[in-house]
Phi, psi and omega in degrees: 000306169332311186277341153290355151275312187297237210347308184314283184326325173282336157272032205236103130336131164225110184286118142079006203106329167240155185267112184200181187261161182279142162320293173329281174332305183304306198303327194289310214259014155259352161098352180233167165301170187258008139270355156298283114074268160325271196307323143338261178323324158270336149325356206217326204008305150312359188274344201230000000 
């Protein structure tokens, strides 16, 4: 479990300050494709 947090943490970008993940990345630790992904967020936006 430690090493699926480390490998999380290691794909964690930090932009301008902020912090954040590649769609790719997400999508990989969610198990869907990354226009599923996508298509997820705008649906939902407020979630994100």
């Amino acid at each position: 479990m430690t090493s699926d947090i480390e490998r999380i943490k290691a794909q964690i970008l930090e932009i301008h300050g902020q912090r954040v993940m590649l769609d790719c990345d997400l999508a990989k630790l969610y198990g869907v494709e990354t226009s599923q992904l996508k298509r997820a967020v705008k649906r939902n936006i407020e979630r994100f």
